[in-house]
C-alpha positions as CSV (number, residue, x, y, z in Angstrom):
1,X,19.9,-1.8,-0.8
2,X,16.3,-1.1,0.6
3,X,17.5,0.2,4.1
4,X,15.0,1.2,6.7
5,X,15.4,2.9,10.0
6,X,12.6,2.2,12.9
7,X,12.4,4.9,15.7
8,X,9.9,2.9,18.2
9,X,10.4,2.9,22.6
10,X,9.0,0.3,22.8
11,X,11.5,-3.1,22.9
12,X,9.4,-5.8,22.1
13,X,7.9,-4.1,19.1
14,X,10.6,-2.8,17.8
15,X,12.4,-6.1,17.6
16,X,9.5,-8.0,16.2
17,X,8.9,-4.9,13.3
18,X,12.4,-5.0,13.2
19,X,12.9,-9.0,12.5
20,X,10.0,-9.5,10.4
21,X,11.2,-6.6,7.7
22,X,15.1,-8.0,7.9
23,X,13.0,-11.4,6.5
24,X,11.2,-8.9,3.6
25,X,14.9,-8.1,2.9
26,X,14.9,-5.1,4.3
27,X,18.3,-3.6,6.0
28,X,16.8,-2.5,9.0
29,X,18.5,0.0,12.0
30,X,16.9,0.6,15.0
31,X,16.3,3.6,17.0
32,X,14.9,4.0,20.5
33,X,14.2,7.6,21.1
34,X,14.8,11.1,18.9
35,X,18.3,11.6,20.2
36,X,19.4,8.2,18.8
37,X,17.6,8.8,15.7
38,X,19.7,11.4,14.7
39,X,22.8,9.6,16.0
40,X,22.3,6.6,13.6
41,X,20.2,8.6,10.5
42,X,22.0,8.6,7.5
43,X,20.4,10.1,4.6
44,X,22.8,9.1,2.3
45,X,21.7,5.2,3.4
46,X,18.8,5.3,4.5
47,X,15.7,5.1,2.1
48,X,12.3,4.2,4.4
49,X,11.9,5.8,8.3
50,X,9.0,3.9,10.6
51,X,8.5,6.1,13.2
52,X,6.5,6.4,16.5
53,X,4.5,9.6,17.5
54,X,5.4,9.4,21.1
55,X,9.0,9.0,22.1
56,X,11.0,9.8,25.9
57,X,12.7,12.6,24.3
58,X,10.4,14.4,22.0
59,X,7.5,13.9,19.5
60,X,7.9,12.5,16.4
61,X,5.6,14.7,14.7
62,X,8.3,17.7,15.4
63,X,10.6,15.1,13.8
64,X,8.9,14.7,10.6
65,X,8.3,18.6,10.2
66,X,12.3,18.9,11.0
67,X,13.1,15.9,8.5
68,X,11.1,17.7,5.3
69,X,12.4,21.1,6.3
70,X,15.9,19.6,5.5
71,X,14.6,18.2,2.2
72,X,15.0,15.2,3.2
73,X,14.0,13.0,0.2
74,X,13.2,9.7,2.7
75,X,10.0,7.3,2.7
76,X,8.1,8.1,6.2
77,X,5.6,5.9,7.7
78,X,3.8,6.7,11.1
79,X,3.2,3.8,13.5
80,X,1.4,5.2,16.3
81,X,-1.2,4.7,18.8
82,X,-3.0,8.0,18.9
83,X,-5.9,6.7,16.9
84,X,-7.4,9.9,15.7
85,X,-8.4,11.1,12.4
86,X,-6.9,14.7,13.9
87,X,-3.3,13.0,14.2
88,X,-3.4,11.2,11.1
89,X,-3.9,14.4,9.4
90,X,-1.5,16.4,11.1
91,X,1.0,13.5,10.2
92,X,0.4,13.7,6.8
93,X,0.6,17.3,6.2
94,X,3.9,17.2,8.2
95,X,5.2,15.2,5.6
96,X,4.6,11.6,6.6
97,X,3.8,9.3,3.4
98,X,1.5,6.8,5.2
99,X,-0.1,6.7,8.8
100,X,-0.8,3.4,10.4
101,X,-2.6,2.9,14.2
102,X,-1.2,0.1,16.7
103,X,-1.4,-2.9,16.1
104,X,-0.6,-2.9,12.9
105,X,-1.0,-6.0,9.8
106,X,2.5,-6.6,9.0
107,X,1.8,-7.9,5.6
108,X,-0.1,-4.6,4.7
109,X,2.6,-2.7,6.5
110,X,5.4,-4.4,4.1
111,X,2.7,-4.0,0.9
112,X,2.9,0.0,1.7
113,X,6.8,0.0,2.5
114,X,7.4,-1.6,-0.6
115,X,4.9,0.7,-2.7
116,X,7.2,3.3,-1.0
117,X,10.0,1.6,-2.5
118,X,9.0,1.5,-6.3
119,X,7.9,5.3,-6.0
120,X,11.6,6.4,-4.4
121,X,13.6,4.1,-6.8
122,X,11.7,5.3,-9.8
123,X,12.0,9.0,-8.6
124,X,8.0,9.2,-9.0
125,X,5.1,6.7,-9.7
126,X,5.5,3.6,-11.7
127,X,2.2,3.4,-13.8
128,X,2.0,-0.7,-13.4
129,X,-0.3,-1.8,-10.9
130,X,0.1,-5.0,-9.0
131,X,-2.7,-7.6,-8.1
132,X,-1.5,-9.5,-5.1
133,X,-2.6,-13.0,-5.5
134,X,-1.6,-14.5,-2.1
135,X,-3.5,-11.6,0.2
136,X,-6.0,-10.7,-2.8
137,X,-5.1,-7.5,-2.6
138,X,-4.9,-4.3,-5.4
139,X,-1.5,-2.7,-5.1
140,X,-2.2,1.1,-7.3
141,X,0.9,2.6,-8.6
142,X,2.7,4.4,-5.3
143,X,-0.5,3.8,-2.9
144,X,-1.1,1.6,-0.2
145,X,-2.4,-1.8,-1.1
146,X,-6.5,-2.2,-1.3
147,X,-8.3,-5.0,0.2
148,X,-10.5,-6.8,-2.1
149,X,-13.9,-8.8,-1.4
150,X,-13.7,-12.5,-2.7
151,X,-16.0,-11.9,-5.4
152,X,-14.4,-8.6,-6.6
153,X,-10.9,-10.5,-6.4
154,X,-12.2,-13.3,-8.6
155,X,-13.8,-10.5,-11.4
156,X,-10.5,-8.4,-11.3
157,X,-8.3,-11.6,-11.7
158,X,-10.5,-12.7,-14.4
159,X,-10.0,-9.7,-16.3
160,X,-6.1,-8.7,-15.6
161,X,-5.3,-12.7,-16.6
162,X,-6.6,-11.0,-20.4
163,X,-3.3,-8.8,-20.6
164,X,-5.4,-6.1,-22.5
165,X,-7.4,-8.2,-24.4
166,X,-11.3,-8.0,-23.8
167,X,-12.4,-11.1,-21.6
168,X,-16.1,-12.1,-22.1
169,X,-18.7,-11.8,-19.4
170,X,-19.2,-15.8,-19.7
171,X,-15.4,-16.2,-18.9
172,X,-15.8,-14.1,-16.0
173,X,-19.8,-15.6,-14.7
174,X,-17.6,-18.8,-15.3
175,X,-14.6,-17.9,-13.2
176,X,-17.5,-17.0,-10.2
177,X,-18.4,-20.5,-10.1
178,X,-22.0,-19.5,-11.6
179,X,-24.5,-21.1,-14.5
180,X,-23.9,-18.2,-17.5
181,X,-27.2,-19.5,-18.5
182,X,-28.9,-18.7,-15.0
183,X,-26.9,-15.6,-13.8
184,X,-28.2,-12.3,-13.6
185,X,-25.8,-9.9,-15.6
186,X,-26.7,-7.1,-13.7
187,X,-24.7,-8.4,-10.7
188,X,-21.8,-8.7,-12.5
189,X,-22.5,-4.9,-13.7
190,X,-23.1,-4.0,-9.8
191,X,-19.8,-5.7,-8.8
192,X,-17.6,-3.9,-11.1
193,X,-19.2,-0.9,-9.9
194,X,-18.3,-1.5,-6.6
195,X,-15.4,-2.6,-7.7
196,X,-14.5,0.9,-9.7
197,X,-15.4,3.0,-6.3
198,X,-13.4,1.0,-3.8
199,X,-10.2,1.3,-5.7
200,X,-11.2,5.3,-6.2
201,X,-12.3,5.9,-2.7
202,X,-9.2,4.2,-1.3
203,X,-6.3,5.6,-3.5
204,X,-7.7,8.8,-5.5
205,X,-7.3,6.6,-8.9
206,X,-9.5,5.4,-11.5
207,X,-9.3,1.8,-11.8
208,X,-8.0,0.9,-15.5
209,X,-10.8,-1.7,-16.8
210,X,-13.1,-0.7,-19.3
211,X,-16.0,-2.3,-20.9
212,X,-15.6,-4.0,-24.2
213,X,-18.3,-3.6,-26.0
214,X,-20.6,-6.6,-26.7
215,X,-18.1,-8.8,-25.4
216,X,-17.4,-7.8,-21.6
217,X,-14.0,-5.9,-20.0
218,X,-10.3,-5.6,-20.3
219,X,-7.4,-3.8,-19.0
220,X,-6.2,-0.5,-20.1
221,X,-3.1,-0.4,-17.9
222,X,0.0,-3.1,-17.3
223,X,-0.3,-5.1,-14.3
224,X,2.1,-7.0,-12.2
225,X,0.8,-10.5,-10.6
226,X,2.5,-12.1,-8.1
């Protein structure tokens, strides 16, 4: 069972994060300040904690530090409206997994909560990536999901729909809605550029496409599309 606890003050957002994840299947237990927390944490159960900085009781920050001092082996995601890079930090090298500001995207907040998932269940990083076909979005092996530009979506599609096998630059020119004939080959080297230093500027990881010689690119990795 993929059970998640949210620590959030706040009513209204708590049951609205709360509902939306029960309908991502999620087994979802709420928590209202630090005290409570602890009253319904159980690490035994629970896999993924969504937690607020700023609580009645307490900070959540000293929570986090007190969680990974126990070795607890839990998912934790910050949801917190102290947008500064300072904070997000801090978070992080507490021990927080991701760090998200108010208000959040609840599809990209599911995307990284299920990322979480895979990397827990696994006991480390899966090495299959996932191409999201309903957001068009990259989902690396344990990072958040990346936000792809139309264009770049179509190219990466394109090329993960080869399963390994080199796909030709026509196929992918083609695939753009452009004349081979008439189309500058050069963009299509500039966009997989761009391409190559989104996905390593936003996880750390080299994106697995090469080029196939003479012919045009294809994967070197498995990936998931759904």
């Amino acid at each position: 069972m993929r059970d998640l606890i949210i620590l959030e003050d706040e009513p209204i957002l708590r049951a609205e994060l709360a509902t939306y994840l029960r309908a991502q299947g999620y087994v979802v237990h709420e928590a209202a300040s630090v005290a409570n927390f602890r009253a319904v944490f159980d690490p035994a159960r629970h896999m993924l904690a969504l937690l607020d900085l700023g609580l009645p009781d307490g900070d959540g920050m000293a929570l986090i530090g007190e969680l990974r001092q126990k070795g607890e082996k839990l998912g934790i995601v910050v949801l917190t409206a102290r947008n500064t890079g300072r904070s997000k930090i801090e978070g992080l090298l507490t021990g927080a997994d991701h760090f998200f500001h108010k208000p959040v995207d609840l599809e990209e907040l599911t995307a990284t909560l299920d990322a979480l998932v895979r990397r827990l269940e696994t006991g480390g990083v899966s090495p299959r990536w996932m191409l999201d076909t309903l957001q068009c979005q990259l989902l690396p092996p344990g990072k958040p999901p990346i936000r792809l530009t139309a264009q770049g979506y179509i190219v990466l599609k394109t090329i993960v729909a080869g399963k390994g096998r080199p796909v030709s630059r026509r196929q992918i020119v083609e695939a753009l809605g452009q004349n081979y004939l008439q189309y500058d080959l050069r963009r299509l080297d500039t966009q997989m550029h761009e391409l190559r230093k989104l996905v390593e500027e936003a996880s750390g990881l080299e994106l697995p496409v090469r080029a196939a010689r003479g012919v045009g690119y294809q994967t070197t990795a498995e990936f998931d599309i759904k």
